[in-house]
BAGULUM-980659 format. One record per residue (C-alpha): residue in one letter; chain; x, y, z. Coordinates in nm, 3 decimals. Layout:
<recs>
A A X Y Z
...
</recs>
This chain:
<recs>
X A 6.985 18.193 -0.569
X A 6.935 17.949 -0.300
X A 7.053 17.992 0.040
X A 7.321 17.737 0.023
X A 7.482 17.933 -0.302
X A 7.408 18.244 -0.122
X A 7.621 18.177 0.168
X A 7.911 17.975 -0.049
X A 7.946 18.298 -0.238
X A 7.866 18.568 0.056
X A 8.168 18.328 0.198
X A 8.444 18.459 -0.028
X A 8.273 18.806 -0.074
X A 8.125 18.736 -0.446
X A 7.814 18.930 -0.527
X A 7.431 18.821 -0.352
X A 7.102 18.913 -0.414
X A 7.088 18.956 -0.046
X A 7.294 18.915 0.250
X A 7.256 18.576 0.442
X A 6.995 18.564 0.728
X A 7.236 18.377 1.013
X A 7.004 18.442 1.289
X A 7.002 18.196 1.595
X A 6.674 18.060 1.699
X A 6.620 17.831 1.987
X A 6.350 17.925 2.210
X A 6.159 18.129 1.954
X A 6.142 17.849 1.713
X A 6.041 17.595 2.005
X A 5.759 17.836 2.032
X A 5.613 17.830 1.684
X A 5.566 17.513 1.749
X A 5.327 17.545 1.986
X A 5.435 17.261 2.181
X A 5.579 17.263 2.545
X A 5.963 17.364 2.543
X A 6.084 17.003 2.718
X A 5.962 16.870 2.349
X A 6.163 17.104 2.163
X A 6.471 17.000 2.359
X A 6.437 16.580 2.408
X A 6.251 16.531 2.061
X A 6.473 16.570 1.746
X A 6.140 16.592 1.511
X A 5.991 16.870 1.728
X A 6.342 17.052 1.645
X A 6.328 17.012 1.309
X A 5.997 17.137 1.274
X A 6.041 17.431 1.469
X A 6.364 17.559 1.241
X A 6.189 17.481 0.926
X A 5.922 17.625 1.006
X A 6.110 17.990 1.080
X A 6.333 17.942 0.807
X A 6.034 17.936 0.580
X A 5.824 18.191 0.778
X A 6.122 18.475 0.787
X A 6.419 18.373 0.476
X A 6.596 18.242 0.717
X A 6.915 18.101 0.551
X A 7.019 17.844 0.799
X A 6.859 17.512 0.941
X A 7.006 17.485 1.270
X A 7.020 17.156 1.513
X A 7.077 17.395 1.800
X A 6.861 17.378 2.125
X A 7.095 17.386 2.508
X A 7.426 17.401 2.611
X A 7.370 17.017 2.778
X A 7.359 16.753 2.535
X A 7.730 16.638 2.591
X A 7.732 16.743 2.953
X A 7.402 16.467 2.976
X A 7.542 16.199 2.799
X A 7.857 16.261 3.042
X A 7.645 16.175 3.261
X A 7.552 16.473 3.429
X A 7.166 16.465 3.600
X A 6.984 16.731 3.364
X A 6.686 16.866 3.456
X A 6.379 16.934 3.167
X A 6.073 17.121 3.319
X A 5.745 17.079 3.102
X A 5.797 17.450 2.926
X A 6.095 17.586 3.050
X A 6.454 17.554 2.960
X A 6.706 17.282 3.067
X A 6.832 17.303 3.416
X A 7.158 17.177 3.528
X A 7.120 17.209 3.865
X A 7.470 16.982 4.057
X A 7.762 16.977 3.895
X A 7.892 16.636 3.757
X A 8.258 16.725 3.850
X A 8.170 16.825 4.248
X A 8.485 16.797 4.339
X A 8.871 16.766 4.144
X A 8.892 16.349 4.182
X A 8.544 16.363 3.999
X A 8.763 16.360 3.725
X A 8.917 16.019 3.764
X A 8.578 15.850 3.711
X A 8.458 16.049 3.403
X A 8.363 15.887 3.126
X A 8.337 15.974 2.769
X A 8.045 15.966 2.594
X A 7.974 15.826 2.221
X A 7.785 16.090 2.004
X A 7.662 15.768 1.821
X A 7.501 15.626 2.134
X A 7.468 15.887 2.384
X A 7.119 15.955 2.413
X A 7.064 16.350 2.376
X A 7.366 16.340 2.155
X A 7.235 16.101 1.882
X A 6.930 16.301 1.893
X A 7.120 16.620 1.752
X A 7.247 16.352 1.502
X A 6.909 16.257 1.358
X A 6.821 16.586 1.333
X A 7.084 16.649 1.127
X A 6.969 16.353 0.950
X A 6.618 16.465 0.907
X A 6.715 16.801 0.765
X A 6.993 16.679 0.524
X A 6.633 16.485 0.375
X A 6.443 16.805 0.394
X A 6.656 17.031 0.240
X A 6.986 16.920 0.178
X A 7.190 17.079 -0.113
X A 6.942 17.377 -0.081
X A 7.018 17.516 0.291
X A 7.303 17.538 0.509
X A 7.265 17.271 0.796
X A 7.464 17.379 1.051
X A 7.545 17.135 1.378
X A 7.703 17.227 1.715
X A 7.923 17.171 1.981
X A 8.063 17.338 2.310
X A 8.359 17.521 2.302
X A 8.599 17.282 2.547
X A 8.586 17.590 2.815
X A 8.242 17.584 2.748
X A 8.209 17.204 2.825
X A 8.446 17.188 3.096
X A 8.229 17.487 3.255
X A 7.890 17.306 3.217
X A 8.078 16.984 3.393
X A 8.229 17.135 3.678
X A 7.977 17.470 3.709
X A 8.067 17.813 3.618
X A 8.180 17.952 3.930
X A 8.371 17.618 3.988
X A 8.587 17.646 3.718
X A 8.678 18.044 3.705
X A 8.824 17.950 4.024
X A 9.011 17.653 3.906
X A 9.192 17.809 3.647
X A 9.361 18.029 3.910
X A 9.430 17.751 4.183
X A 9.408 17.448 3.961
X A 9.551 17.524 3.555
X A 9.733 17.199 3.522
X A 9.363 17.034 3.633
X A 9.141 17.299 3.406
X A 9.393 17.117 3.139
X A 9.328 16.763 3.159
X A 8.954 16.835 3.167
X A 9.012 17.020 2.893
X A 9.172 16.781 2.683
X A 8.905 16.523 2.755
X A 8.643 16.800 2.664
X A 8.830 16.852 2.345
X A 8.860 16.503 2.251
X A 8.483 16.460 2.314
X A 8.402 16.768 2.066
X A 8.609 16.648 1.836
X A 8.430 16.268 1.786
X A 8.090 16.462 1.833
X A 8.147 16.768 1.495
X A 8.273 16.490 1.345
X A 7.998 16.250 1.347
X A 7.759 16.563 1.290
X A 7.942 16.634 0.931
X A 7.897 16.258 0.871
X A 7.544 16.297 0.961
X A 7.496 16.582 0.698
X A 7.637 16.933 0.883
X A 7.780 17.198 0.681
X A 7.901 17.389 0.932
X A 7.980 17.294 1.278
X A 7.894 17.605 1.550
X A 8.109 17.600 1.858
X A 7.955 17.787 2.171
X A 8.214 17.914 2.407
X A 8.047 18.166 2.586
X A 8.284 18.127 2.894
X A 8.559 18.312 2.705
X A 8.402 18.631 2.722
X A 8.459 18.659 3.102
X A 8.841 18.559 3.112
X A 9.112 18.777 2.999
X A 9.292 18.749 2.649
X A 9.617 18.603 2.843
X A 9.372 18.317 2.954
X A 9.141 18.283 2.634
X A 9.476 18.223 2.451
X A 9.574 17.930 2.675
X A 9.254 17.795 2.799
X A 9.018 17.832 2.470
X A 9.212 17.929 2.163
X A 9.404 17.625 2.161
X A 9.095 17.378 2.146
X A 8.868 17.575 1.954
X A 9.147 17.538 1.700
X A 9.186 17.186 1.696
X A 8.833 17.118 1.699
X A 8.773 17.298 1.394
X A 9.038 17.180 1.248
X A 8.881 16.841 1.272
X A 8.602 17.018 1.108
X A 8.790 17.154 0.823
X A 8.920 16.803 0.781
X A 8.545 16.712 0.705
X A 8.526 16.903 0.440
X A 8.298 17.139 0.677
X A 8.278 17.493 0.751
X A 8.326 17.626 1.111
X A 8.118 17.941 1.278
X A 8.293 18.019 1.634
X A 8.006 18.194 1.890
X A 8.123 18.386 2.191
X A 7.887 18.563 2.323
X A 7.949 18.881 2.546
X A 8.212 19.148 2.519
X A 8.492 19.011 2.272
X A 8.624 19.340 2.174
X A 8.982 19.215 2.339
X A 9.009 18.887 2.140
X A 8.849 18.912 1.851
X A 9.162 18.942 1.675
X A 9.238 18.617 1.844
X A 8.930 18.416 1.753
X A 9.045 18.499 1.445
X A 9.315 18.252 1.497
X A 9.117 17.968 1.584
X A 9.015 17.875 1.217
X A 8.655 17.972 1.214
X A 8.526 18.065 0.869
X A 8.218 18.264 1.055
X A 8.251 18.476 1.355
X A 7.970 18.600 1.554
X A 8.009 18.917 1.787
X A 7.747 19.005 2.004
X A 7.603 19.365 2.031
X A 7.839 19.528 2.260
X A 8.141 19.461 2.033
X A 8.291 19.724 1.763
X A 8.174 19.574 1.454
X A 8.283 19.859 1.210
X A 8.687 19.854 1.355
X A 8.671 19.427 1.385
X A 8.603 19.471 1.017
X A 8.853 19.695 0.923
X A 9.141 19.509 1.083
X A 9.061 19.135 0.974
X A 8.732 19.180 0.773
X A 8.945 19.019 0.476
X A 9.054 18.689 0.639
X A 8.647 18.564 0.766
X A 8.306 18.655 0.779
X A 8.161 18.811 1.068
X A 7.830 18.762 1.186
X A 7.559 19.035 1.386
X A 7.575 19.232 1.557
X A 7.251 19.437 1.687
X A 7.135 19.373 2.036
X A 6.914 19.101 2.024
X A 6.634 19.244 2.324
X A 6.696 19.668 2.284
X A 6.692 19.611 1.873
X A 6.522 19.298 1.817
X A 6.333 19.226 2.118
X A 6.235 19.574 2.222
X A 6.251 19.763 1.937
X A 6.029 19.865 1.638
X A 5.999 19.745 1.295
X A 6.177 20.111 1.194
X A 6.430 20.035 1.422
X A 6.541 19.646 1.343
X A 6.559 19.795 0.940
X A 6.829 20.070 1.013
X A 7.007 19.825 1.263
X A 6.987 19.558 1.020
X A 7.155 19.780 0.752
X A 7.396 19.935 0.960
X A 7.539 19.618 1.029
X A 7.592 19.513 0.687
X A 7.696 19.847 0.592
X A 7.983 19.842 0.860
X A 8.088 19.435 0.837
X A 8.217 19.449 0.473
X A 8.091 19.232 0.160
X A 8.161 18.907 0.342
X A 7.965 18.974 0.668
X A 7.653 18.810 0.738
X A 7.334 18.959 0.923
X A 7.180 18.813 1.270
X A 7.112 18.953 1.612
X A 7.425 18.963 1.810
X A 7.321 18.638 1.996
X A 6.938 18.408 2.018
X A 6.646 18.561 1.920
X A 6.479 18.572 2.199
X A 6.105 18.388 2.270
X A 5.893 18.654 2.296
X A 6.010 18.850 1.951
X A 5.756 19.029 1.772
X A 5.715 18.849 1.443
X A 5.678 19.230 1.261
X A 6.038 19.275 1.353
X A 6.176 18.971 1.229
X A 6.015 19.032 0.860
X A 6.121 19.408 0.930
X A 6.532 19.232 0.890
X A 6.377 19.020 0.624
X A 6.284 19.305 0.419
X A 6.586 19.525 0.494
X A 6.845 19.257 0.371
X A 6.574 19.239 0.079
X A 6.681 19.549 -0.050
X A 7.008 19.514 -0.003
X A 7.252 19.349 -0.307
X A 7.617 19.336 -0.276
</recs>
């Protein structure tokens, strides 16, 4: 069994010889390189390399064009800064100040310059191993987006003074996802990831109006496609997860600190969620011994459509022992 018929059947909860390996790498990939991190990041070949290389060194059952939370917010035009071995910096906000907004300008995933590059890494794994792996694209949730445009702190603020402005922004944000996870699944994607960390830190009364909505149209878009969707909030989610149920995503991810077990038990049925051990205590941190048991657990408690990974990125510095310590556990696990 392959890892594309692995997932396509772990999807509607047929028997595996194995649970799926979902794992996110960024960093950690970038790494086995052994090139500088900048290359990782500006360098769609460096990218490829890097996931194919962890995919074949661990069963991982994803190839993933994932790297930053900045390629649309660069080709927005947003000054992005890319240290020789360090991660991207972001360090003034492109939307300074509310009439920013008048003179923003969408970008073209075709031509924009960091987000073609996700495209021909698409490209470039659809001819590697197309048919065979899930290739999964990405693109910021339009909180997310409008967050990395206007700066964090920024926009928590705004949607208390300024809602009706969060909304426009939002609606640009939106329509710029949309052209971007489309021209991904034209490129090759399978499934189109959607980061929208930011939602963690409102309350359900604002995820509802200022995230749910988009994330739902957006993978709708998807769906259209012929795509799957996998929504990734990082964080505490244990008070919407019922709602990001609503927003159409065929995978869920849900980091360590959320109740994977009761998630399960309530909507388990309806999508496949993804994790959920803690990524530095477990993975990071912990010992072979202890990434096995957590590894189990997790599939134990997330039901015979759940799918195993850390509850967010691998981090760089992982031992290697602990992620063949997950490879093996899911190895002796059949469903």
């Amino acid at each position: 069994m392959n890892a594309y018929e692995r997932m396509t059947r772990r999807l509607k909860g047929e028997p595996v010889d194995r649970p799926p390996n979902f794992d996110i790498f960024m960093t950690f990939a970038a790494r086995r390189t052994g090139r500088p991190l900048k290359e990782y990041y500006v360098d769609h070949r460096v990218l490829v390399e890097a996931n194919l290389r962890v995919i074949e060194d661990f069963d991982i059952d994803i190839a993933q064009a994932i790297s930053d939370p900045y390629r649309e917010c660069h080709d927005f035009g947003a000054e992005i800064d890319f240290p020789d071995d360090d991660m991207p910096l972001n360090w003034i906000p492109l939307l300074a100040d509310l009439d920013d907004i008048k003179q923003l300008r969408r970008p073209d995933p075709y031509t924009g310059k960091r987000m073609s590059d996700r495209l021909e890494a698409i490209r470039l794994f659809r001819e590697q191993v197309g048919g065979e792996i899930p290739i999964m694209g990405w693109v910021e949730g339009a909180l997310a987006e409008a967050a990395d445009l206007r700066n964090i702190n920024n926009i928590m603020l705004d949607l208390i003074e300024h809602p009706a402005w969060v909304e426009e922004l939002l609606e640009i944000c939106t329509e710029v996802e949309i052209a971007f996870a489309r021209a991904q699944v034209e490129a090759g994607a399978d499934i189109i990831g959607l980061g929208d960390a930011v939602a963690s830190l409102i309350s359900p009364k604002m995820y509802r109006r200022f995230a749910l909505p988009y994330e739902q149209r957006i993978f709708a878009a998807v769906h259209e496609m012929g795509a799957l969707c996998r929504l990734h909030i990082c964080g505490n989610t244990n008070r919407i997860v019922d709602d990001m149920v609503q927003s159409g995503a065929d995978i869920i991810d849900l980091d360590y600190m959320v109740d994977m077990a009761a998630a399960a038990a309530r909507v388990g049925d309806r999508v496949s969620f993804c994790g959920n051990f803690d990524p530095v205590a477990v993975m990071l941190q912990g010992t072979p011994e202890e990434v096995a048991a957590a590894t189990s657990h997790c599939m134990a408690i997330g039901g015979p459509r759940s799918f195993s990974a850390a509850g967010c990125e691998i981090p760089m510095h992982t031992p290697p022992a602990n992620l063949h310590a997950q490879t093996r556990a899911l190895a002796g696990l059949t469903a």
